[in-house]
N, C-alpha and C positions, 0 to 999 in steps of 0.2 A: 233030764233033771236028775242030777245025782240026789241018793239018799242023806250023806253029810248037811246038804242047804237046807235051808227051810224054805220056805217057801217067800218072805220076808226080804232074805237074803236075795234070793232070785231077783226079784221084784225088783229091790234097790238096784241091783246091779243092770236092770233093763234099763231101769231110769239114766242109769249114769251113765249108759250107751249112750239114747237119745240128747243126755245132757252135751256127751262130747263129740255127738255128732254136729250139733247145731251149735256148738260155740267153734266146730273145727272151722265149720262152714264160713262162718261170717266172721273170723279170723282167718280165715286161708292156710291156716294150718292144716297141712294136708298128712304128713304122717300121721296125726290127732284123728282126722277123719278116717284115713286110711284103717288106724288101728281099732275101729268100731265091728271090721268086716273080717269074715274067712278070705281066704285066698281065692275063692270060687262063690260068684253070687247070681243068685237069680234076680233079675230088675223087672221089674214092671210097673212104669209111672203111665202109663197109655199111652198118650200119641207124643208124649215128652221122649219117652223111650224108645218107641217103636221104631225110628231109624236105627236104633245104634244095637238092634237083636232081636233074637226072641227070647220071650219075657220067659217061656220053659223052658230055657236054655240055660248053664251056667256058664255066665262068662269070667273071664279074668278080673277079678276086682280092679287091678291096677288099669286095667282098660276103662275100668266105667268112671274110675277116680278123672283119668286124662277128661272125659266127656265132661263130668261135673266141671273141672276148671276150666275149660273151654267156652263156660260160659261164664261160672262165677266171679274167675279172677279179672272178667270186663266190665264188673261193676264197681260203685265205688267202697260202695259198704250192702251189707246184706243184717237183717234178723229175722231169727229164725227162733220162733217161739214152740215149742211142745208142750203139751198138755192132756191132760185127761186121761190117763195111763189106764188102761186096759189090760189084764192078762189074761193068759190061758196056760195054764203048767200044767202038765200031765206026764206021764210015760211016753206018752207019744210024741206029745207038742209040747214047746215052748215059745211061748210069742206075744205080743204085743199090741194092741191099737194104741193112738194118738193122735189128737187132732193136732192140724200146724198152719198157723199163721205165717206167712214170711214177706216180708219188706225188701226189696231189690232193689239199690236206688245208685243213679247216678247225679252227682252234683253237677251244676250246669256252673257253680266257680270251686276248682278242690278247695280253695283256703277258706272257703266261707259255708260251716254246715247249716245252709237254709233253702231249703227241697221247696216246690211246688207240686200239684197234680201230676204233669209233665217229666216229673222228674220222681216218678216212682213208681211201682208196678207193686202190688200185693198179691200173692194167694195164697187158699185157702185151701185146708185139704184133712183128709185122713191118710196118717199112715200105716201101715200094720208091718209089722217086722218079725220074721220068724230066727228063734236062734239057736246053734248049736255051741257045745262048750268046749273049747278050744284051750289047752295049756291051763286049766283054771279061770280062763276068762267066756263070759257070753258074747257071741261074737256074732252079727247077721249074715243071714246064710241065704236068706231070702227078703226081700224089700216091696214093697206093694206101698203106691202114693195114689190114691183119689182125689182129683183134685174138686173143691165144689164148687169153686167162682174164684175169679181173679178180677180187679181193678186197676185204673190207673193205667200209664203208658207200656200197655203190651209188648209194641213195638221196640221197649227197652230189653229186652231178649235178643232181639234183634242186633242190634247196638253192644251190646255187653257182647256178644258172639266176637262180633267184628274187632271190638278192645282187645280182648283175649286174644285171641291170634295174632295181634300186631305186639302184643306184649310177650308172647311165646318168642317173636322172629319170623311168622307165617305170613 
């Protein structure tokens, strides 16, 4: 936390992470997304995570970006709602909780947006985001997702994996 911000300032700027994180998302704008993170991040979503590291490890942003489209970009549309901004500013720490809603949905016809049960999967979660300040910007340095319940067709993770790779060329 530099002395110049106030505390306000922070705050907003946390927000406007999470804002552009979760519009990169469900736009597939991925330098958007991209530009929310350091060059070097710590992940730990639990067992969403756990193949692809360890969560005290910092891996390559750009490596976890690849993971995240590998699944995302096999859905049709995604939202992804944040909420309930939490801080904690100190000397020490900078960071965040939020709860997050998100909607994953594949259309069973593209030109027609009307979903069923089947054709959506929702979870539910908290996130906490720790940051450091990069260039003048707050930028996540560390990522933690809880997730608390999920609905709907699971198996659409599944499904969306397999899109994305055929959509990469894999």
């Amino acid at each position: 936390m530099t002395s110049t911000e106030t505390a306000l300032e922070i705050k907003s700027a946390l927000i406007d992470n999470y804002n552009h994180y979760a519009e990169g998302l469900d736009s597939k704008n991925w330098p958007m997304v991209r530009a929310c993170f350091a060059d070097e991040v710590m992940i730990d979503y639990g067992s969403i995570s756990d193949p692809s590291g360890d969560s005290d490890v910092p891996r390559r942003t750009d490596d976890w970006l690849k993971i995240l489209q590998g699944v995302i970009n096999g859905f049709d549309m995604t939202r992804h709602a944040i909420t309930n901004h939490r801080f904690i500013l100190s000397e020490q720490r900078v960071s965040c909780r939020a709860y997050l809603c998100a909607d994953h949905i594949i259309l069973p016809n593209p030109g027609v947006p009307i979903v069923g049960g089947e054709d959506v999967v929702t979870v539910t979660g908290e996130y906490t985001n720790s940051y450091m300040q990069i260039d003048g910007q707050w930028k996540i340095c560390r990522s933690e997702l809880a997730v608390n319940w999920s609905s709907g067709n699971i198996a659409l993770f599944g499904t969306a994996t397999e899109r994305a790779l055929a959509l990469a060329g894999g």
